[in-house]
C-alpha positions, -999 to 999 in steps of 0.1 A, spaced: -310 131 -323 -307 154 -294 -333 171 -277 -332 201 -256 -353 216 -233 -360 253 -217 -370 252 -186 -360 283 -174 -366 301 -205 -330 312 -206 -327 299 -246 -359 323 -258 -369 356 -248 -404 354 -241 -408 392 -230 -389 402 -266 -422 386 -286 -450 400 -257 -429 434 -256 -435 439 -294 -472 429 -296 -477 451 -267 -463 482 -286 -485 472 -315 -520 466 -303 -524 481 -268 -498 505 -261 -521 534 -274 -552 520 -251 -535 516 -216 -508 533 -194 -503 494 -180 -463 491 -174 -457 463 -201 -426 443 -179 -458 436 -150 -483 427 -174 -453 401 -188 -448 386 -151 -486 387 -145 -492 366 -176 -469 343 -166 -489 340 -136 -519 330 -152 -497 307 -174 -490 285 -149 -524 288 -133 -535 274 -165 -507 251 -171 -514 236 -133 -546 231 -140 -548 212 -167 -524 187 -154 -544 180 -129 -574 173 -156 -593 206 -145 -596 220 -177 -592 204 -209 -562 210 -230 -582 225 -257 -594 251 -234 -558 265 -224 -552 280 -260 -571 309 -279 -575 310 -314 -578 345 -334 
C-alpha cells in the first residue's frame, strides 16, 4: 500500500473547486475579487485547523453541514 500526502497542495487545485462555486452562488451578489477571498479562506483555515489541535475547539465544530 502506499500512501501519499499533499502538503503543499501541489496534487489538487483547491482554488479550481472554490473558483467554480464562487461563479455559481455569489458572483452575482459581491464585486469581492475571488483569488483574495481563496487566500483569505485559507487563512481562516488554518486558524481553525490551529485551533483545534490545540483542543480549542472541538473537531466537530470546524465543519459546516448544508
Amino acid at each position: 500500500m502506499n500512501l501519499i500526502f499533499d502538503l503543499d497542495d501541489t496534487l489538487y487545485n483547491l482554488m479550481g473547486p472554490f473558483e467554480l462555486v464562487h461563479k455559481k452562488l455569489y458572483a452575482d451578489k459581491t464585486d469581492a475579487d475571488c483569488t483574495q477571498l481563496f487566500m483569505q479562506s485559507r487563512v481562516y483555515s488554518d486558524e481553525i485547523m490551529e485551533a483545534e489541535k490545540k483542543g480549542l475547539i472541538p473537531h466537530e465544530d470546524c465543519f459546516m453541514s448544508v
